[in-house]
C-alpha positions in Angstrom: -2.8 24.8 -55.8 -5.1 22.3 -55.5 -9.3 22.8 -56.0 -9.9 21.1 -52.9 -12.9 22.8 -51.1 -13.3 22.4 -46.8 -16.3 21.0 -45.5 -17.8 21.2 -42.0 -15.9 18.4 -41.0 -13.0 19.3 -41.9 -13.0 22.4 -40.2 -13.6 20.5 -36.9 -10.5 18.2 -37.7 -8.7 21.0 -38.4 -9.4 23.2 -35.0 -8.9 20.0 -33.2 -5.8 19.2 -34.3 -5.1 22.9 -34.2 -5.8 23.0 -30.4 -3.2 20.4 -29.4 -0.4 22.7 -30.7 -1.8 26.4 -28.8 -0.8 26.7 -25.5 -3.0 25.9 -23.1 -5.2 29.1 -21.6 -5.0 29.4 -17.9 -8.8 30.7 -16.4 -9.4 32.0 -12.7 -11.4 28.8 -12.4 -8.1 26.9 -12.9 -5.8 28.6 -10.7 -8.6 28.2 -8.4 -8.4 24.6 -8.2 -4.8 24.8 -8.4 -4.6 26.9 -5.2 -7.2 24.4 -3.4 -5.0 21.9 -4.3 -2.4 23.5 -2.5 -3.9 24.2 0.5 -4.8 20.1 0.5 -1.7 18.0 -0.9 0.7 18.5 1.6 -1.7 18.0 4.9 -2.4 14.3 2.9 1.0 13.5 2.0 1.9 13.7 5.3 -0.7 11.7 6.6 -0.4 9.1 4.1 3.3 8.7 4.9 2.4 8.3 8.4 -0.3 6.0 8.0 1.9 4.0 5.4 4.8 3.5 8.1 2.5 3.1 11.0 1.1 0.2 9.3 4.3 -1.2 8.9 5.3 -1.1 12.4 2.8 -2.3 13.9 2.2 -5.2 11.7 5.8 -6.1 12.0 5.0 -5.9 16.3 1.6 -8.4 15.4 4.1 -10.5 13.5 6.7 -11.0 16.0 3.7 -11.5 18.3 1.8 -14.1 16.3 4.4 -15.9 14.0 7.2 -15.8 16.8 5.4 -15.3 20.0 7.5 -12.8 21.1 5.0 -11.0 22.6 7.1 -8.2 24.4 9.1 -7.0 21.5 5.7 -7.9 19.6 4.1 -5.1 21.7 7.2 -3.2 21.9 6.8 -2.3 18.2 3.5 -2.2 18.2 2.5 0.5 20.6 4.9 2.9 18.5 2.8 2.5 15.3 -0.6 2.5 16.3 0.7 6.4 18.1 1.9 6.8 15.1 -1.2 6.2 13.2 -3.0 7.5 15.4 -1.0 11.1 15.2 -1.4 11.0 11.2 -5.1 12.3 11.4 -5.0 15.2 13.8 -1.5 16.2 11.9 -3.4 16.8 8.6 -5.9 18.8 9.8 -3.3 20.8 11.3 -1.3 21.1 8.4 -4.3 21.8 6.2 -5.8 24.5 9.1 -2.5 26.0 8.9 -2.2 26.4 4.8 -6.3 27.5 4.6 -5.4 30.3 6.8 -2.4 31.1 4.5 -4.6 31.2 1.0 -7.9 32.0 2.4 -7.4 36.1 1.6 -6.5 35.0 -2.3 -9.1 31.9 -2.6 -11.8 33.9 -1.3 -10.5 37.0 -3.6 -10.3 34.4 -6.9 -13.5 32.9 -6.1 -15.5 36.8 -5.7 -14.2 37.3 -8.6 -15.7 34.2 -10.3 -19.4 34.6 -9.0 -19.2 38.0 -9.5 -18.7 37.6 -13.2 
């Protein structure tokens, strides 16, 4: 054995490094978030994907329109993206509507609990 002695410092290393090997503690403040973020993602994934292919269409309708003066198939795939980006909006709020009503009993629960501590 050695006659090496700790110091203060050393002890803070040494829970530190400790810390990276426990497993982490889950708190009702975490599953709280985590259960937000459920109620969220999925309303925004679809609307992103939405938005994102919207996009493309129509400016694949503005480019037949301006780079090839097509202006009837220009329009022609235009019109269908701009509903589609249009739609994206109103289709995450439903989604997201939908999915509050689903977690509001255990969010509200999770989040008594929390104040109430």
């Amino acid at each position: 054995m050695s006659n090496y002695i700790a110091n203060g410092q050393d002890h803070k290393t040494a829970e530190q490094i400790r810390r990276q090997y426990l497993e982490p503690e889950e708190n009702k403040l975490d599953q709280l978030r985590k259960l937000d973020e459920q109620v969220k993602k999925p309303g925004m994934i679809v609307a992103l994907t939405l938005g994102i292919i919207g996009a493309l269409v129509m400016g694949g309708g503005m480019a037949l329109v301006m780079a090839y003066g097509n202006m009837v198939a220009g329009l022609a795939l235009s019109i269908p993206g701009l509903l589609i980006l249009i739609v994206a909006y109103p289709l995450c709020r439903a989604i997201t509507d939908k999915r509050k009503k689903e977690y509001a009993p255990r969010i509200m629960q999770l989040s008594d609990s929390i104040m109430n501590d």
